[in-house]
VOBA-1610 file (N, C-alpha, C; in pm, whole numbers, padded with zeros to 5 digits, always signed):
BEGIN
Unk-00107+00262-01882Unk-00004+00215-01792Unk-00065+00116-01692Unk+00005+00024-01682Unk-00078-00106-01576Unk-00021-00074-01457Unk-00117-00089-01318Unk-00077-00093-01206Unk-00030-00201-01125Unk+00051-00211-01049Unk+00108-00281-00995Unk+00053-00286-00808Unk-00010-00379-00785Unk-00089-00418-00618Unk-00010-00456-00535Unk+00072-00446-00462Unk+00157-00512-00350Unk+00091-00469-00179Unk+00113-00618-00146Unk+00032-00565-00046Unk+00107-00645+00070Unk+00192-00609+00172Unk+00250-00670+00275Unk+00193-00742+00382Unk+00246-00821+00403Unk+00201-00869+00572Unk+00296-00919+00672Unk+00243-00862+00782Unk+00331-00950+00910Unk+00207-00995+01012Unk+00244-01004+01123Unk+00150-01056+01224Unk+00038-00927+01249Unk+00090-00836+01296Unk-00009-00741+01364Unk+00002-00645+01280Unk+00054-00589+01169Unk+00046-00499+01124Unk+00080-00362+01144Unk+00194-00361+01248Unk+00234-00235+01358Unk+00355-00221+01369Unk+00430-00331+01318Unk+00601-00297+01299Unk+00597-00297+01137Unk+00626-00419+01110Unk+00699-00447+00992Unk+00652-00442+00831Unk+00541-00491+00846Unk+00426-00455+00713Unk+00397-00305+00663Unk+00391-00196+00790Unk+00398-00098+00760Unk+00509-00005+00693Unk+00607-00074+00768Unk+00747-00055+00730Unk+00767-00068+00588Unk+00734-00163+00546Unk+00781-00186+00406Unk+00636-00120+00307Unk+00569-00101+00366Unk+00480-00001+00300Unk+00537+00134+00254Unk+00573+00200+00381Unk+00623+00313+00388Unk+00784+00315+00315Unk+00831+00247+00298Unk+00983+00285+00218Unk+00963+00247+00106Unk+00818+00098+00043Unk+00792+00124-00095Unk+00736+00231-00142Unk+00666+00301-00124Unk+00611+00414-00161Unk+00718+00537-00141Unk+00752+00538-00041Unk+00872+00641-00035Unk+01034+00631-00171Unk+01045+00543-00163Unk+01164+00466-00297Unk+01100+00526-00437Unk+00937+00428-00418Unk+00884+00384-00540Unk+00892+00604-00583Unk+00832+00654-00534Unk+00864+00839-00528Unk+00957+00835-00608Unk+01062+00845-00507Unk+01197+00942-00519Unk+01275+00810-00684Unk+01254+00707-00705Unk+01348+00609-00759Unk+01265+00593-00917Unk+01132+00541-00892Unk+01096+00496-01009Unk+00944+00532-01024Unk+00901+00694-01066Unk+00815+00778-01067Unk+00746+00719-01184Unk+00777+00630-01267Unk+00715+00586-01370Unk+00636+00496-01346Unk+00653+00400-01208Unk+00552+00316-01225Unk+00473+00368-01170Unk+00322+00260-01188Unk+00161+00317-01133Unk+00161+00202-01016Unk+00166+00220-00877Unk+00148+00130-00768Unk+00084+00149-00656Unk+00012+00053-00669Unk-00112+00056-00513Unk-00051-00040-00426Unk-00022+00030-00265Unk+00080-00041-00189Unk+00000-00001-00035Unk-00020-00180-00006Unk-00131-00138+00148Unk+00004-00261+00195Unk-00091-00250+00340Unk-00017-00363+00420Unk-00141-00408+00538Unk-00098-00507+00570Unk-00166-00574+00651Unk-00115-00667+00745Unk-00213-00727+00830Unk-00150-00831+00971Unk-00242-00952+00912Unk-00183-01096+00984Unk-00266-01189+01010Unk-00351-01201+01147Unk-00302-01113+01185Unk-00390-01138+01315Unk-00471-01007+01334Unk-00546-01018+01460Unk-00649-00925+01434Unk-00595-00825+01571Unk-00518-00848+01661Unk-00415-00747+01714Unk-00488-00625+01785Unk-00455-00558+01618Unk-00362-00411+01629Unk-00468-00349+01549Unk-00609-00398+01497Unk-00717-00312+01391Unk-00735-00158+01461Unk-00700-00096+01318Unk-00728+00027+01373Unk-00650+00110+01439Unk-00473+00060+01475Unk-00375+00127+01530Unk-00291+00181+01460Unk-00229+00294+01491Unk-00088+00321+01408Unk-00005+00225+01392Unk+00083+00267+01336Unk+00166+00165+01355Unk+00301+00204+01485Unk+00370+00114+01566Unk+00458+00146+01662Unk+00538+00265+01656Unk+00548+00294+01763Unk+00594+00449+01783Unk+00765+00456+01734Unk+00824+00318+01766Unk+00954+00302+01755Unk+00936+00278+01590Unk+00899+00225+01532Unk+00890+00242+01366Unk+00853+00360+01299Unk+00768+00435+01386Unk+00714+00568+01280Unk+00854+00634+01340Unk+00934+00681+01402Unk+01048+00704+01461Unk+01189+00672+01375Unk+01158+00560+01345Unk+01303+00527+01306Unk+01280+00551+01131Unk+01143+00533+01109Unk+01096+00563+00941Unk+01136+00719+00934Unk+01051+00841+00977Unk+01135+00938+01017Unk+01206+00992+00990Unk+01340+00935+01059Unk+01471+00955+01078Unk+01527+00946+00936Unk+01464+00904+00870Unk+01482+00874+00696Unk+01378+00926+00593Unk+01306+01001+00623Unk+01228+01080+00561Unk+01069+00987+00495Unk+01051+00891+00576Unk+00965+00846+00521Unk+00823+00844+00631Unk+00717+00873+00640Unk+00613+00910+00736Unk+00522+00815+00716Unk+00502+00728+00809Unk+00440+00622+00830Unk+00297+00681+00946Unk+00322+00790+00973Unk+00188+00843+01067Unk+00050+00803+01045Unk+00026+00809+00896Unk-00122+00781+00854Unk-00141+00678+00856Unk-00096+00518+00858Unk-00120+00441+00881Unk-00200+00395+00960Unk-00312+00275+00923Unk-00343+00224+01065Unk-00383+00088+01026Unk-00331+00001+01131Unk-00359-00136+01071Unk-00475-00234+01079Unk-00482-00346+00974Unk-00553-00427+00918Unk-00534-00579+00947Unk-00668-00608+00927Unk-00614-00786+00906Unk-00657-00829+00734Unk-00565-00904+00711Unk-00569-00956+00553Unk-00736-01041+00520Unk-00718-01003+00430Unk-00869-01131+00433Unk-00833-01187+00284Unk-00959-01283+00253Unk-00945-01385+00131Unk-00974-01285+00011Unk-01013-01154+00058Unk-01023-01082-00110Unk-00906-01031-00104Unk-00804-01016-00068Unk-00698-00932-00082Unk-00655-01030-00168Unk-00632-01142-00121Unk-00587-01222-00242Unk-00603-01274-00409Unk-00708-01200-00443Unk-00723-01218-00566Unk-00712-01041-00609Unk-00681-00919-00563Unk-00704-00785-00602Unk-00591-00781-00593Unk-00487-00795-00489Unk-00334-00737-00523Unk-00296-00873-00632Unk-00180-00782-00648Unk-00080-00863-00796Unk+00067-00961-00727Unk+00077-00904-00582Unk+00188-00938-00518Unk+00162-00917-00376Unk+00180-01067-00287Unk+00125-01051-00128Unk+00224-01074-00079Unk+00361-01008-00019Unk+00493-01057+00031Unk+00501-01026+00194Unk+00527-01155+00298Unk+00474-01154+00424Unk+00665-01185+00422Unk+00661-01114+00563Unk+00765-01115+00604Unk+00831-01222+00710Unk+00763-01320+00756Unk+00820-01405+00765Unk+00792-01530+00714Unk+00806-01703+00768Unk+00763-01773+00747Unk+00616-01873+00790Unk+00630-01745+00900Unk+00458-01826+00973Unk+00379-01746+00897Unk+00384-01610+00850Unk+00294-01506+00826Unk+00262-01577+00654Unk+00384-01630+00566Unk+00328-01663+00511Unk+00261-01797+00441Unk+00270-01873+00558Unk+00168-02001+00579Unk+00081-01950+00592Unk+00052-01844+00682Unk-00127-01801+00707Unk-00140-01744+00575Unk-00096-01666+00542Unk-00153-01592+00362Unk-00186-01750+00306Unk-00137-01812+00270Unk-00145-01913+00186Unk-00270-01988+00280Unk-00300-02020+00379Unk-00375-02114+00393Unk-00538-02008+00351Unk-00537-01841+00324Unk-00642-01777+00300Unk-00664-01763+00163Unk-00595-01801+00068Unk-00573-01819-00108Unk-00663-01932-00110Unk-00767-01789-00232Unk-00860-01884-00258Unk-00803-01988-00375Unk-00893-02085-00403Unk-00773-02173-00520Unk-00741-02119-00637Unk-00829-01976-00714Unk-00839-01987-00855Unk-00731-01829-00817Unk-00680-01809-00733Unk-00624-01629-00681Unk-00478-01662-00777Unk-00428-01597-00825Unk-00321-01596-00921Unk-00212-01520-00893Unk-00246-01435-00780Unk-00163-01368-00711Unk-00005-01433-00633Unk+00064-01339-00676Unk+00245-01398-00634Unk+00235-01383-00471Unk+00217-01484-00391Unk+00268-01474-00236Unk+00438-01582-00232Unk+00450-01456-00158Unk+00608-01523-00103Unk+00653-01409-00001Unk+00779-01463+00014Unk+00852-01405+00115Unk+00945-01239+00059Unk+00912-01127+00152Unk+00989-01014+00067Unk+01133-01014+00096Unk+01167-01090+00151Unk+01287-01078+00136Unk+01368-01144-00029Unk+01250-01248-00091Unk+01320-01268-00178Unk+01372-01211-00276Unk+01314-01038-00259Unk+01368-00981-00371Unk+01483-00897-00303Unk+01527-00966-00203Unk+01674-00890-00173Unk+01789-01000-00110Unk+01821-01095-00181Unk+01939-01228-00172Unk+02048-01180-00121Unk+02061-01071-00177Unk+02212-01017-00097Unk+02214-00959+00034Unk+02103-00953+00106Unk+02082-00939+00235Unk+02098-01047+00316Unk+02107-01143+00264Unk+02181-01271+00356Unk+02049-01325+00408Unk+01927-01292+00454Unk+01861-01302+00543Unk+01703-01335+00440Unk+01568-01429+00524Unk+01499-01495+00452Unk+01417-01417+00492Unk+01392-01351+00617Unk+01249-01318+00681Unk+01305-01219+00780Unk+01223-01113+00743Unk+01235-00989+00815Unk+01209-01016+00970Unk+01306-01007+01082Unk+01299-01023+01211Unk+01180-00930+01254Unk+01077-00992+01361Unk+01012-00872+01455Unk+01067-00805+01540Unk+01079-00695+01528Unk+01175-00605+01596Unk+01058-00569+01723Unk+00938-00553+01732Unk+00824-00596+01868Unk+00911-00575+01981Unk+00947-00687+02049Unk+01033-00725+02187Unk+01211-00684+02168Unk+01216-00624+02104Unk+01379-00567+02096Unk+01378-00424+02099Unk+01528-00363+02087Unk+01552-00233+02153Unk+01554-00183+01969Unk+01589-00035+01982Unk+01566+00037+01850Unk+01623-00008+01755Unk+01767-00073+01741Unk+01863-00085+01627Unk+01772-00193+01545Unk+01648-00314+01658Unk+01637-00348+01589Unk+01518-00337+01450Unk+01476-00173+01453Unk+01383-00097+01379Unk+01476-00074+01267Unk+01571-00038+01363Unk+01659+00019+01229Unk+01701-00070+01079Unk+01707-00251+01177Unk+01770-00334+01118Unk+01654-00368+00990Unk+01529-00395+00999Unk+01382-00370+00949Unk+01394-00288+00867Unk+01414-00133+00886Unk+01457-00081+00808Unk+01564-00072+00650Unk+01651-00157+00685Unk+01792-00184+00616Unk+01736-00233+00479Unk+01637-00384+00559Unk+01658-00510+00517Unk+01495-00443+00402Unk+01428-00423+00470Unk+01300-00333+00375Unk+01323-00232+00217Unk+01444-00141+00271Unk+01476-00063+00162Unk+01582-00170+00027Unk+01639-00264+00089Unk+01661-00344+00019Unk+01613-00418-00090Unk+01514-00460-00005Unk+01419-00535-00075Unk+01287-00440-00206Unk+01299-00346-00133Unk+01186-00256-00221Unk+01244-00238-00332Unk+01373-00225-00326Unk+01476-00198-00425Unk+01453-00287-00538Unk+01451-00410-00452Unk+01489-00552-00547Unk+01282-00552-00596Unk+01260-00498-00575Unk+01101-00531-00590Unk+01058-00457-00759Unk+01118-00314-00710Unk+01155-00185-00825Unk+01167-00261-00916Unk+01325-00304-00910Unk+01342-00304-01050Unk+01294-00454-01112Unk+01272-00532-01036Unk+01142-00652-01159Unk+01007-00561-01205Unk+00938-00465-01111Unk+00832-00449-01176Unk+00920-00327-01275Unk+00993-00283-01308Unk+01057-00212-01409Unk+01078-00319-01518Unk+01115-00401-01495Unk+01116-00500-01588Unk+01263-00566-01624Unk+01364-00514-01487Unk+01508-00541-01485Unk+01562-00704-01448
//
């Protein structure tokens, strides 16, 4: 069975990267037990090394059965890019920086995660950072969405 590498990013690694860590693995569980997937996340910046991730995200993850506690965050580097199979940064600055760290011969899919959820209307997962809870929640929404839409290509749908 082949494994599948996905590996997230946002800026600091403390809202949103984790986020979508934690509901792929949580989905990838409960939805599609068949595949084999190694699922990290990471920041472009160097921040947050070594922190949980935000109290208002492990909170609102939670509230939905998914436990983001063990986490603690990272900064991406130029080997990540040739070991995962899929580097999806959640917004559009985050993933200019992935791309300007791709080495030339890395074969690895970087893009945006929202693209595997179109019907969310939306391109790039908002930082919910400087906003009040709903907008964890909203992170939330737009994440399980997308993991969804992530599922079923590596299923092969």
């Amino acid at each position: 069975m082949t494994t599948a590498r996905v590996l997230f990013v946002c800026l600091g690694n403390i809202c949103r990267s984790p986020t979508a860590e934690g509901v792929l693995r949580h989905l990838a569980a409960a939805e599609a037990p068949d595949l084999v997937l190694e699922i990290d996340s990471a920041g472009t910046s160097s921040y947050h090394i070594g922190e949980p991730p935000d109290p208002r995200s492990i909170a609102a993850a939670a509230a939905r059965g998914i436990d983001l506690s063990g986490l603690r965050a990272r900064q991406i580097t130029a080997a990540d890019l040739t070991r995962f199979d899929y580097v999806l940064a959640m917004d559009e600055a985050n993933l200019a920086g992935v791309r300007a760290l791709r080495p030339c011969a890395a074969t690895t899919r970087v893009q945006l995660f929202l693209d595997f959820f179109p019907a969310g209307g939306e391109r790039e997962v908002p930082d919910p950072y400087e906003r009040d809870g709903s907008a964890f929640e909203h992170v939330l929404d737009l994440c399980e969405g997308a993991a969804r839409g992530l599922l079923e290509q590596l299923r092969g749908g």
